[in-house]
MARMAR-774856 format. One record per residue (C-alpha): x negated, z, y; residue in one letter. Coordinates in Angstrom, 3 decimals, always signed. Layout:
# MARMAR-774856
<pt east="X" up="Z" north="Y" residuo="A"/>
...
***
This chain:
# MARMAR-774856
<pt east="+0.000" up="+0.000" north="+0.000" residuo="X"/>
<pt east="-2.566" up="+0.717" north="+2.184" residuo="X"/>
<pt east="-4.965" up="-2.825" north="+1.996" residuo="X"/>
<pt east="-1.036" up="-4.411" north="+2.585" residuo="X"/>
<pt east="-0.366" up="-2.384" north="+5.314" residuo="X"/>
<pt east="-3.986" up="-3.117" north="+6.741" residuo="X"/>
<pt east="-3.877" up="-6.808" north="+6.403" residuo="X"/>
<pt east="-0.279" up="-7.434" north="+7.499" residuo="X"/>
<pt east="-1.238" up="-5.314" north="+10.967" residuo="X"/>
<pt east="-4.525" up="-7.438" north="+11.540" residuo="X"/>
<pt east="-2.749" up="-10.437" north="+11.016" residuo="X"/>
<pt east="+0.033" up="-9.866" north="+13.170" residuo="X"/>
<pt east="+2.657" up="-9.932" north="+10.641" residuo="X"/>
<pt east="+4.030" up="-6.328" north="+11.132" residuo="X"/>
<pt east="+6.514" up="-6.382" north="+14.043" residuo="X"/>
<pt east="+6.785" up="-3.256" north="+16.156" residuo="X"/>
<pt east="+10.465" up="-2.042" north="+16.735" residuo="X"/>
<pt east="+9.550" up="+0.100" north="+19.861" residuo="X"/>
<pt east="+11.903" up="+2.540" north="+21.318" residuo="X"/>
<pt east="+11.834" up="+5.595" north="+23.427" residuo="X"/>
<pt east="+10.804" up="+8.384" north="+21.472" residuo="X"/>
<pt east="+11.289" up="+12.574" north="+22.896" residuo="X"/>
<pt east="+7.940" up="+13.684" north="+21.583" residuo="X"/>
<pt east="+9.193" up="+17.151" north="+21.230" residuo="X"/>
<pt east="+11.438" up="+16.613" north="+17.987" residuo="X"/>
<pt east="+8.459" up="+14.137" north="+16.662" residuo="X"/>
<pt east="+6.124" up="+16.553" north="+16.700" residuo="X"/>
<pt east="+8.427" up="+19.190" north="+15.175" residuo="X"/>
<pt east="+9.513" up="+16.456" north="+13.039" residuo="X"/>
<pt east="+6.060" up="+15.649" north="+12.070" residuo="X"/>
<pt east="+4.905" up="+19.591" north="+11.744" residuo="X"/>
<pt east="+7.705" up="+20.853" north="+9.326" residuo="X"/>
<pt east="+7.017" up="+16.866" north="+7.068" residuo="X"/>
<pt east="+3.435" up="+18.602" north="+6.617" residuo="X"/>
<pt east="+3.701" up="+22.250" north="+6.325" residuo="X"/>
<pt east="+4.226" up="+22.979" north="+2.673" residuo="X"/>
<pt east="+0.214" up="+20.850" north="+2.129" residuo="X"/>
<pt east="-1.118" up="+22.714" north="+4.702" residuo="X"/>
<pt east="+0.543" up="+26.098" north="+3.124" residuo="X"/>
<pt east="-0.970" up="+25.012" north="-0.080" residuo="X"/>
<pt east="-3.977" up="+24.311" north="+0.698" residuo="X"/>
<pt east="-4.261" up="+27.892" north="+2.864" residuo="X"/>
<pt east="-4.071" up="+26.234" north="+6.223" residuo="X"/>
<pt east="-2.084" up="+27.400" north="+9.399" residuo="X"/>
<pt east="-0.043" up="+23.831" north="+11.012" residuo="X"/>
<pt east="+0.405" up="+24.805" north="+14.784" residuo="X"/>
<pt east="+1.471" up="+22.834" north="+17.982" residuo="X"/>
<pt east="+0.929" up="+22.760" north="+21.529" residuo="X"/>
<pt east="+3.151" up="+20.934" north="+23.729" residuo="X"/>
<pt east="+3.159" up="+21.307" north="+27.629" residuo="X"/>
<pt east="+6.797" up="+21.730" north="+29.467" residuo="X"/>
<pt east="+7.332" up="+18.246" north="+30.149" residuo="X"/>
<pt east="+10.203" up="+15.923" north="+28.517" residuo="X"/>
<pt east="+8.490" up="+12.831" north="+28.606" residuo="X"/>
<pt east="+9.068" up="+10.194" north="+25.799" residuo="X"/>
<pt east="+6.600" up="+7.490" north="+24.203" residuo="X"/>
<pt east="+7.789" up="+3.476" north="+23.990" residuo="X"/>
<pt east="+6.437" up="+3.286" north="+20.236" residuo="X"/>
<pt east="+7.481" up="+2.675" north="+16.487" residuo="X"/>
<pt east="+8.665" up="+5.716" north="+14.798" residuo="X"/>
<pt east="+8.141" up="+4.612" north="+11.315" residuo="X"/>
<pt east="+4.607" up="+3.562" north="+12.473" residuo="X"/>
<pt east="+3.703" up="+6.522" north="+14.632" residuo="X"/>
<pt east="+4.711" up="+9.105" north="+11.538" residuo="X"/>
<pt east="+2.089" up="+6.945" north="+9.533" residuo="X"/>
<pt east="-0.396" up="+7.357" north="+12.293" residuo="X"/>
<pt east="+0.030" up="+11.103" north="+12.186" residuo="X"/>
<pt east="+0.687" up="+11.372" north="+8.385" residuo="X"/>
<pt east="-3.137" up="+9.698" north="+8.043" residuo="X"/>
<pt east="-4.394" up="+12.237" north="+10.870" residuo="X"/>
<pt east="-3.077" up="+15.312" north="+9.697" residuo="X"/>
<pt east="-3.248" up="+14.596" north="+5.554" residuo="X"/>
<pt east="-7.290" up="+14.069" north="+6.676" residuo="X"/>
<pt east="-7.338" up="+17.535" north="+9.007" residuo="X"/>
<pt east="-5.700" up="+18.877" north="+5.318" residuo="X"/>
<pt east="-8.403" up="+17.395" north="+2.969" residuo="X"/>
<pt east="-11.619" up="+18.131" north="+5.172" residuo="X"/>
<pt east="-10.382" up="+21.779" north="+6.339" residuo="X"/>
<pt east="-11.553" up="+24.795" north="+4.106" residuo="X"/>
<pt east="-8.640" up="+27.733" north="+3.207" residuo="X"/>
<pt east="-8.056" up="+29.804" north="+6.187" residuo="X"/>
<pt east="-8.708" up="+27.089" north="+8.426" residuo="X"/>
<pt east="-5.979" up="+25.802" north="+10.904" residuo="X"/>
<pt east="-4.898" up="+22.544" north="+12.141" residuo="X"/>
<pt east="-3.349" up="+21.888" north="+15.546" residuo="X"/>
<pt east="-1.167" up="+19.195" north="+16.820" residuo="X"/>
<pt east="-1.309" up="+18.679" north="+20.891" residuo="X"/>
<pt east="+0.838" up="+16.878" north="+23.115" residuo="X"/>
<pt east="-1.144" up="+16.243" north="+26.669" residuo="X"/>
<pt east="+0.429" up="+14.019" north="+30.020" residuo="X"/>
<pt east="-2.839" up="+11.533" north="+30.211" residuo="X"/>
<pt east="-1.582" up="+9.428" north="+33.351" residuo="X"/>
<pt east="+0.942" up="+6.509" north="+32.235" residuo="X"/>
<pt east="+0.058" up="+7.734" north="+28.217" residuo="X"/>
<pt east="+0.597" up="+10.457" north="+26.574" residuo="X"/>
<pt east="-2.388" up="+11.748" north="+24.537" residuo="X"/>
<pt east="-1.757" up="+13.198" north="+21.216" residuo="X"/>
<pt east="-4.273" up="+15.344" north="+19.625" residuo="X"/>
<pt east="-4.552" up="+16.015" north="+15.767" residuo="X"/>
<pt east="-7.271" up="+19.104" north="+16.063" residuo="X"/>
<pt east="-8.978" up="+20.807" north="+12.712" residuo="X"/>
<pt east="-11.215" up="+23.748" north="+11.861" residuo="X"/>
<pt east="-12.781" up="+21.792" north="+9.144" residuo="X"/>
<pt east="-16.051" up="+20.456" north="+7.925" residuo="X"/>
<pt east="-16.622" up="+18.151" north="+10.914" residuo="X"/>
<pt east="-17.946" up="+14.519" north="+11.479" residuo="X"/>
<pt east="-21.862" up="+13.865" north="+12.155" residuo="X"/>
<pt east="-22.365" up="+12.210" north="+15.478" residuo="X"/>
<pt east="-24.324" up="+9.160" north="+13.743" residuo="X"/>
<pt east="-20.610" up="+8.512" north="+11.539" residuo="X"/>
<pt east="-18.023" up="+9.366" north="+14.680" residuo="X"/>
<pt east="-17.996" up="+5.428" north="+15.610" residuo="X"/>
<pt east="-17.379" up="+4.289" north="+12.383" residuo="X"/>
<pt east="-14.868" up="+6.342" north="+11.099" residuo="X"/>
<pt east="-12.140" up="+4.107" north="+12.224" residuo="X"/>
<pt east="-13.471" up="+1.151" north="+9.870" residuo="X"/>
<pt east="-12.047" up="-0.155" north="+6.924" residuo="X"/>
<pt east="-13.148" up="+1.602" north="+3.826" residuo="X"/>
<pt east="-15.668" up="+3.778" north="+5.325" residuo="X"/>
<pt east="-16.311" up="+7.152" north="+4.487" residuo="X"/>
<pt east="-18.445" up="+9.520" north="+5.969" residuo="X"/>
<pt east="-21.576" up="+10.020" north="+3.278" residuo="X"/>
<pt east="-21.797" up="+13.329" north="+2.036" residuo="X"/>
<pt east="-18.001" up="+14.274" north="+2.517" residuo="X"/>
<pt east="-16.656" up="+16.387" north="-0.280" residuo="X"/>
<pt east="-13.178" up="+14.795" north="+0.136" residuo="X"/>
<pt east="-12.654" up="+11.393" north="-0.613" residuo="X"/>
<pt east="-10.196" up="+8.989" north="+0.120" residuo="X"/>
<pt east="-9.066" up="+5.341" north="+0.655" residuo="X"/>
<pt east="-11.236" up="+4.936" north="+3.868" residuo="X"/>
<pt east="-8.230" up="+3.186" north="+4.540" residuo="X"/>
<pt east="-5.870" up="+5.209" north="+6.496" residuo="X"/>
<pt east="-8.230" up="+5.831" north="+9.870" residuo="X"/>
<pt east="-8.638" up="+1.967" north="+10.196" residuo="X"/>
<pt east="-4.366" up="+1.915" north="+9.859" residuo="X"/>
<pt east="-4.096" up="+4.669" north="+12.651" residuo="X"/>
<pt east="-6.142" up="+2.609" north="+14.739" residuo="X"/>
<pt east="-4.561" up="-1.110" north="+14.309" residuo="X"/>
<pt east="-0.952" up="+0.775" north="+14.941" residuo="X"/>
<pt east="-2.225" up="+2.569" north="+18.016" residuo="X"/>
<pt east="-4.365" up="-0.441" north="+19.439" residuo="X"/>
<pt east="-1.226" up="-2.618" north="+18.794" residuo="X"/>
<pt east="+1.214" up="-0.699" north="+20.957" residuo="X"/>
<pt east="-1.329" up="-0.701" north="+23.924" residuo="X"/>
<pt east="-3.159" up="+2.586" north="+22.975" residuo="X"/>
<pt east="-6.998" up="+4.063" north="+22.313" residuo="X"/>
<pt east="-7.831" up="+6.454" north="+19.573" residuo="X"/>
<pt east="-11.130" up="+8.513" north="+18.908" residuo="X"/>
<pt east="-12.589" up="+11.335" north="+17.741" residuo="X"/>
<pt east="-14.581" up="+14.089" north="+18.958" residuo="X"/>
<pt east="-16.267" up="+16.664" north="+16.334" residuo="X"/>
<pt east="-19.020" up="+18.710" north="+16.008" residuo="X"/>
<pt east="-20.512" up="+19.460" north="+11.997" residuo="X"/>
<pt east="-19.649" up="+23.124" north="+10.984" residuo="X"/>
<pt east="-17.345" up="+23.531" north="+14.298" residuo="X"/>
<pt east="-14.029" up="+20.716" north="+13.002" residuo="X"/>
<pt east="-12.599" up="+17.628" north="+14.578" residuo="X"/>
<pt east="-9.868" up="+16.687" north="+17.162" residuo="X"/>
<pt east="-8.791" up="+13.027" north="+16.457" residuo="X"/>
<pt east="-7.028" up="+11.916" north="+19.552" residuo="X"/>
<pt east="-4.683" up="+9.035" north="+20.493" residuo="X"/>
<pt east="-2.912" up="+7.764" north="+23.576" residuo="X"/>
<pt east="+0.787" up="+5.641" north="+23.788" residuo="X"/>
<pt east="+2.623" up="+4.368" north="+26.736" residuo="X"/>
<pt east="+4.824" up="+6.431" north="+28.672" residuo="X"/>
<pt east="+8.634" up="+5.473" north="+29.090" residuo="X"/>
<pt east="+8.932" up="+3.327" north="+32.705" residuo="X"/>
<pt east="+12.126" up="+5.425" north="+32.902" residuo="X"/>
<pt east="+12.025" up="+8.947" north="+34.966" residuo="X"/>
<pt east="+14.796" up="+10.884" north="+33.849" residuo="X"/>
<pt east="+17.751" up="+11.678" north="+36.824" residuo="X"/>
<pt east="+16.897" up="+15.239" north="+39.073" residuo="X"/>
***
């Protein structure tokens, strides 16, 4: 599913059905679709959101994958007792979401290419598909937004991405 998913978004052939989306009840949404891994694994899910109602213009089917592949990584690559965070920021005309863990961390040499297609960082005692980052990144860069990653080894990782803000202010 995931080399399908890859190579219908790099060759255009997924279509985006964009709406306005409250990111309040996403990230809840999001949150409570995650919990019982995180429980498992002996992780505390958390989120911060700041007091604003603003919405995203995205895909909700593709921003839960975006987020499913951010925080199932944050679960694999975070030791028991470790916590992950979700964060909801006002970036300008985006909204920046933040996916942050306590986990093992990412070398600086590896940050830059974690977002490639089947790479994974050498060394890692969790592997995967090295698929999903490189998904993340096609459906963020294809509604009109950046993601990255910022991480220190030993100290855990904050995987960050921005969408557009909705044109619309709401009335009062």
């Amino acid at each position: 599913d995931d080399i399908l998913s890859i190579v219908r978004l790099q060759s255009g052939k997924i279509e985006l059905r964009r709406l306005m989306i409250n990111i309040l009840p996403l990230i809840e949404h999001v949150i409570d679709h995650h919990r019982l891994l995180a429980e498992e694994g002996g992780l505390r899910l958390s989120h911060i959101l700041p007091p604003f109602g603003e919405e995203v213009f995205a895909d909700p089917e593709r921003l839960e994958l975006v987020f499913a592949n951010l925080i199932t990584n944050a679960i694999r690559h975070t030791p028991a007792g470790g916590e992950i965070e979700i964060r909801a920021l006002s970036h300008g005309e985006f909204v920046r979401f933040e996916v942050k863990d306590t986990g093992e961390g990412i070398p600086q040499d590896y940050q830059a290419r974690v977002f490639d297609k089947y790479f994974q960082v050498p060394g890692s005692t969790r592997k995967g598909t090295g698929l999903g980052l490189a998904i993340a990144k096609n459906i963020i860069e294809a509604h009109g937004g950046e993601i990255g990653v910022e991480s220190k080894p030993g100290q855990g990782s904050t995987f960050w991405f921005t969408l557009p803000k909705t044109e619309q202010q709401p009335a009062g």
